[in-house]
Structures are given as C-alpha cells and as structure tokens.
matplotlib code that plots the C-alpha trace (Angstrom):
import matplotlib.pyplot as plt

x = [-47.8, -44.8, -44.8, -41.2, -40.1, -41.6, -39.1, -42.1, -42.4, -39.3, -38.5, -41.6, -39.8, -36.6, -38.7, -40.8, -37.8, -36.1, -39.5, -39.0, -35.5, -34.1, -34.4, -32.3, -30.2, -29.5, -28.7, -26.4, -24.5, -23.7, -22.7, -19.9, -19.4, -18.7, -16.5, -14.3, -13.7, -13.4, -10.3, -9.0, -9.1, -7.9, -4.3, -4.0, -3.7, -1.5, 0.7, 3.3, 5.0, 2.4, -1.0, -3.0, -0.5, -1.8, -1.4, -3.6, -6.5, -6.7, -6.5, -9.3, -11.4, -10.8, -11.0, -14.5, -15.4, -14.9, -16.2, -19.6, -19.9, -21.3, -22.8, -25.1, -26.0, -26.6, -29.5, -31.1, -33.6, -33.8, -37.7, -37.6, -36.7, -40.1, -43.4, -45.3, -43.0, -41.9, -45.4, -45.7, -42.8, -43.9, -47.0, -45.3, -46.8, -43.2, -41.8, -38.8, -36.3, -37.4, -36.8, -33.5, -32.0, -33.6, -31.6, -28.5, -28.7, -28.9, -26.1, -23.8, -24.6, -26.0, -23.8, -20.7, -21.4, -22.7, -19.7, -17.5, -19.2, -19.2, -15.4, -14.1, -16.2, -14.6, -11.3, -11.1, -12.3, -10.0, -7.2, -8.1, -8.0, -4.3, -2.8, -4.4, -3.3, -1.3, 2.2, 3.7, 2.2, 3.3, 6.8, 8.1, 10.0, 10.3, 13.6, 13.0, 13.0, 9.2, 6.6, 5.3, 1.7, -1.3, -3.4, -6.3, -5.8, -6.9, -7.9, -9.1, -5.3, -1.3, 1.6, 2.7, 1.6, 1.1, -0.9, -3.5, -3.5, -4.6, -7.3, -8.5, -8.6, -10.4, -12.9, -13.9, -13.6, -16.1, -18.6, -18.2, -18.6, -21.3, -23.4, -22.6, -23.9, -26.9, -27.5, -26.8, -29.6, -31.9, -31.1, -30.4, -33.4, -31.4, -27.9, -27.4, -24.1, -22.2, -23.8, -22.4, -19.5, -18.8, -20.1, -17.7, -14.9, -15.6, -16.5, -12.8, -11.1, -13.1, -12.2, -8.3, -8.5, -10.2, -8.0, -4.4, -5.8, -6.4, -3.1, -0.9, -3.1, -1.8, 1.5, 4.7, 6.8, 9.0, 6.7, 6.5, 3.3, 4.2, 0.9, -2.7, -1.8, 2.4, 4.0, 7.9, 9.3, 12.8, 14.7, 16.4, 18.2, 18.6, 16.4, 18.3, 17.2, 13.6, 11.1, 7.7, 4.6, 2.1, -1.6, -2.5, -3.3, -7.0, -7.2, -5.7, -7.6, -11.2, -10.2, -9.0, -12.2, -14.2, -12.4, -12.7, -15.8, -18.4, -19.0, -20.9, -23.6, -23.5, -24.6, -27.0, -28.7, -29.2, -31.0, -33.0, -34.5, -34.6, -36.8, -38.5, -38.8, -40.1, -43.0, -44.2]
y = [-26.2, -25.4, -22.4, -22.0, -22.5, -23.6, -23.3, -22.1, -19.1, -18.8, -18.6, -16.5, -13.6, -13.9, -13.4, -10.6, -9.0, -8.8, -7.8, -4.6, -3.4, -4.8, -1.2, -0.1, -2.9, -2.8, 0.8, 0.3, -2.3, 0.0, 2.6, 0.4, -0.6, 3.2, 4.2, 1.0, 1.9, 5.6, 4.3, 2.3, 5.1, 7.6, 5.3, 4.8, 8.4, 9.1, 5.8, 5.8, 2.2, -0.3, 1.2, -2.0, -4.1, -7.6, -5.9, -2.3, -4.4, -6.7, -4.2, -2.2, -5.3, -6.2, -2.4, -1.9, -5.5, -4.3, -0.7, -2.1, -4.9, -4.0, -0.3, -2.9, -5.3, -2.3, -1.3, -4.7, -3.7, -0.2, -0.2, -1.1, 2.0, 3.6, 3.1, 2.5, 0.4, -1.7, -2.8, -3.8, -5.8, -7.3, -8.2, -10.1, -14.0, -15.3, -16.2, -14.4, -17.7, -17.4, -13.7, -13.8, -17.0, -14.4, -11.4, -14.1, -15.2, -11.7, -10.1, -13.6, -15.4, -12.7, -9.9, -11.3, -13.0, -10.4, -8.0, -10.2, -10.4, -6.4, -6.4, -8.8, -7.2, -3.9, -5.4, -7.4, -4.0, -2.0, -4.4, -4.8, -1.3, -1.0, -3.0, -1.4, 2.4, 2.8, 3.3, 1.2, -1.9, -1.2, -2.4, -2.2, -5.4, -6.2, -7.6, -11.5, -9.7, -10.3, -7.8, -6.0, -6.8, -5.9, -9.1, -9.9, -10.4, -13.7, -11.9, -15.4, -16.9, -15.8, -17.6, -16.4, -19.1, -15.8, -14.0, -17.1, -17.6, -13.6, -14.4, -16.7, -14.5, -11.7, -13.8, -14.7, -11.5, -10.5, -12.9, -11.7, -7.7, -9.0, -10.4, -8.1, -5.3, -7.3, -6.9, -3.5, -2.6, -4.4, -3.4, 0.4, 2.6, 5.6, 5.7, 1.9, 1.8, 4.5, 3.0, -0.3, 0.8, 2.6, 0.1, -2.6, -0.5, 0.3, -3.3, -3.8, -1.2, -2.4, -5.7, -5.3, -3.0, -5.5, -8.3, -5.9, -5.0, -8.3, -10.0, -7.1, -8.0, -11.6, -11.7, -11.2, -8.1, -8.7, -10.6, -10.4, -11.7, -13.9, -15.1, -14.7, -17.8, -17.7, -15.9, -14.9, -14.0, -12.0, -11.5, -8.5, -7.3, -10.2, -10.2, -13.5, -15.9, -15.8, -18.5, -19.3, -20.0, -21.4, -22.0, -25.4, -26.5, -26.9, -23.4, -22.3, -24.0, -23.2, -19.3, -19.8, -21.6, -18.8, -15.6, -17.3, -19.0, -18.0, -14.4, -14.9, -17.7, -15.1, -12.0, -14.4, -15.7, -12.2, -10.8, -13.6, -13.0, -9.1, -9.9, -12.0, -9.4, -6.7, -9.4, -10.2]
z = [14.9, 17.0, 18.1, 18.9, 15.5, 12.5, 9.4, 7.0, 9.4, 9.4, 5.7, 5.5, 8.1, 5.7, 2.9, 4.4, 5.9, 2.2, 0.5, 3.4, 3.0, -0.6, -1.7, 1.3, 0.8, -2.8, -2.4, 0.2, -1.5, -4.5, -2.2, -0.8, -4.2, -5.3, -1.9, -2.7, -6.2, -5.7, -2.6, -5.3, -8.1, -5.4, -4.6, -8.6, -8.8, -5.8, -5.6, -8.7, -7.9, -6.8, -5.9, -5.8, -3.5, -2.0, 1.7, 0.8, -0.7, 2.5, 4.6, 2.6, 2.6, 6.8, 7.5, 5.4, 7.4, 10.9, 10.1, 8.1, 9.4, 13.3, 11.9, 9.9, 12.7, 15.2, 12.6, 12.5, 15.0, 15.0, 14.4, 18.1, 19.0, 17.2, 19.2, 16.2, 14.4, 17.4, 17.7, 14.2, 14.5, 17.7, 16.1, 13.3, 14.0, 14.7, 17.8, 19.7, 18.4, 14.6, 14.9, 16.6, 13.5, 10.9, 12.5, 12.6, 9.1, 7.2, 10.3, 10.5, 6.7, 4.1, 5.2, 4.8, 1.8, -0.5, 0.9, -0.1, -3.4, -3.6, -3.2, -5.2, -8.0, -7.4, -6.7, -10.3, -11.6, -10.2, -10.8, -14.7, -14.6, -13.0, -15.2, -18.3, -17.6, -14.6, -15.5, -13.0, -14.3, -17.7, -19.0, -15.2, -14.2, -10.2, -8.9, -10.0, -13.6, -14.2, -15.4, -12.1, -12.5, -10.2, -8.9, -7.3, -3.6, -1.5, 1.4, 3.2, 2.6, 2.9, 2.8, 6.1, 9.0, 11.4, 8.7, 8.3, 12.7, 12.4, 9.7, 11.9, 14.9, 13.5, 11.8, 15.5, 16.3, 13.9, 14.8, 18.2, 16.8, 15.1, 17.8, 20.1, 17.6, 17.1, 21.0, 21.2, 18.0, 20.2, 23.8, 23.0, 21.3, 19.4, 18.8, 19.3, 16.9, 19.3, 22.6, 21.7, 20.6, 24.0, 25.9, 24.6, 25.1, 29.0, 29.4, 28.1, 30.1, 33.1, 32.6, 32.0, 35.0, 37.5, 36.1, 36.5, 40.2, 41.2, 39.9, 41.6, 45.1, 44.9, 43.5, 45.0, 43.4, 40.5, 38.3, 34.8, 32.8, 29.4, 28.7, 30.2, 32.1, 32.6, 34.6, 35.6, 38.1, 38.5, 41.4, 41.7, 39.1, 37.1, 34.1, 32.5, 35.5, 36.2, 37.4, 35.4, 37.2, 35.0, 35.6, 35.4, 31.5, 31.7, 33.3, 30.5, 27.7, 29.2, 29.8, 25.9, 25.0, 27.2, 25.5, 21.6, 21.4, 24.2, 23.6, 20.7, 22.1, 25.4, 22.7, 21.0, 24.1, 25.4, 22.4, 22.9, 26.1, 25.1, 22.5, 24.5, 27.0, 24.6, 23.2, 26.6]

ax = plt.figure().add_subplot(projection="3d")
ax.plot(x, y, z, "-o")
ax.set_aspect("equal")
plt.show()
C-alpha cells in the first residue's frame, strides 16, 4: 500500500476526525446560527426604514467569514499543542500528506460550505420574518412606487462590475487567511489564532516597509507610484505633466500571479513539512 496516500486512509481520517468533533461542531454551528439571528433581530428593532438591506446582510455574511473563518482553521491542530494529545495524533496510521488534504478539506471545502448553509438559513428566516412584522415592509412603497419589501441577499453576485472584481478578491483572500491559519494552529502551541494574527500583520508592515525603503533608495525625487508596477514622475511643480515608468509586462503579471495565487500553496507546503517535522 502507498504509504503517502492511500484514499481509504484518507476517508478513514475524515471520518474519524468527524466521529471526534461533530459534537463540537454541531454546537458551534447553532451558535453562529443564534449570533446571526439575534444581529438580525437586533437591526429589526433599531432600524425603522430598511433593517435587512442587500449591503448589511453581505457585509454580515463576509464580516462573520473573515472573523470565523481563520479562528476555526487556527484550532485545527490545537491537540499539537497538548503532549498527550499530540502523540495520539501523531500515532494516527496516516501519513503527514493525508493529514494535511484532511485539515484542507474540513478548513478550505466543509467550512465554507456549511457557513454558507448556516446563513442563508438564518437570512430567509430573518427575512420571512421582516416582511411579516416590521413596519417598514408593510404598506411602504420605495421611489419606483413598488412595495418596499426585504429579500434575500446573493452574497456571491452584484450588479456592480467592481462589487463582483471585490468578491473575487476576497475569496482569494480567504483562502489565503485560511491557509495561513492552518499554519499558524500547527506551528504555534497556545494562542495560535492571536500569534497568527500578529504575525501576519508584522510580516505586512515589514514588508510594505522594506519595499517603501528600497523604492525611495533608487528613484529620483518627485515620483509618484500609480500601481505596484507604474510609476510617475513630476517635475517641479507641475502635477498635470508627469512621465510614467512602467515595469516591463511580465514583471508585472508574475508579481500579480505571486501576490494572488502563491501564498496559499506556500502556507500549504509549510504545514506540510511541519507535520512532517513533528512525526519524525
């Protein structure tokens, strides 16, 4: 048998890792499940006009996504962090790869699929519920002279081109969260949700420092920058003639490609060889 992966292993640690937490889990989900509704319930009381607006449920939903979201994968290996339980882990019979696609599919596939489930439930509740007995769904008229009624929110779809180009945006963002969560829960013993969380952020002011040194070291006074890779330059005081010095295209497209796609590979290789690390 390989003992890299095997996919009946591999379903066996999804099922075991279910049969272990599917209390926790199903208790967690009904908790979100009550904070959502209790938000909702909370506006309805406060908001006289239009408490369940398209833009405050997707905002509820992408707030409760970025919030949940990385506090969940920062727990997925917290029993590392416990002598006793870490070695009961690491004696599971799976290998450091079947360990790190199970981690993947409940942090990157099962999360955000039963959150979404959770909210859309608790939306069309909450919505069913606004347009019963809050008073400004009933008998108001909006300014096309239509009944103002409350509706269920597509929070994966907007009619504005920029609102869709953010959607897409922060769902990379989210894998990259994700996976970078996932390394933390494994790399960190206590705490792992904060340490990440601080860690990401220095890495970012670090970063954005180093990259502001460096581009003030080698260019010339009197530069503006557009874009990560354009540049302008003013002379003097006139702002309404300036040059552009642009990096050349493929620069462009494989910093692009770098900053949108890699990080999450780059996360998921590095909990691999952690866990790899820790079985040796």
């Amino acid at each position: 048998m390989n003992q890299t992966f095997s996919f009946q292993r591999w379903s066996l640690l999804i099922g075991q890792h279910w049969a272990e937490n599917r209390k926790r889990y199903l208790l967690s989900i009904a908790a979100y499940a009550s904070l959502i509704l209790v938000w909702f319930v909370f506006v309805m009381m406060t908001d006289d006009s239009d408490p369940l607006a398209t833009g405050l449920q997707q905002v509820t939903f992408y707030f409760s996504v970025i919030i949940i979201g990385p506090f969940y994968a920062s727990q997925f290996f917290s029993q590392l962090s416990s002598k006793a339980k870490g070695t009961n882990y690491l004696m599971v019979p799976a290998s450091s790869l079947e360990k790190l696609l199970c981690s993947l599919f409940y942090v990157i596939i099962f999360f955000p699929l039963v959150l979404i489930a959770a909210f859309y439930f608790v939306d069309t509740l909450a919505v069913f519920i606004a347009n019963v007995s809050h008073p400004g769904y009933n008998g108001v008229v909006d300014h096309q002279g239509l009944l103002l009624k409350a509706k269920v929110a597509n929070v994966f779809y907007s009619e504005q081109a920029n609102d869709r180009q953010a959607f897409y945006y922060g769902t990379l963002m989210f894998f990259a969260l994700q996976s970078a969560a996932l390394l933390g829960s494994v790399y960190f013993g206590k705490y792992s949700y904060i340490k990440t969380a601080i860690t990401l952020t220095l890495v970012f002011l670090l970063f954005a420092l180093v990259i502001n040194t460096f581009m003030k070291s080698i260019m010339p006074s009197g530069y503006m920058q557009a874009t990560f890779t354009k540049y302008i330059f003013y002379s003097g005081n006139n702002f309404n003639a300036g040059r552009m010095v642009q990096l050349p295209g493929w620069v462009g497209k494989s910093i692009e490609f770098l900053i949108l796609y890699a990080f999450p590979p780059i996360f998921w290789t590095a909990t691999y060889f952690r866990l790899k690390e820790k079985e040796v």
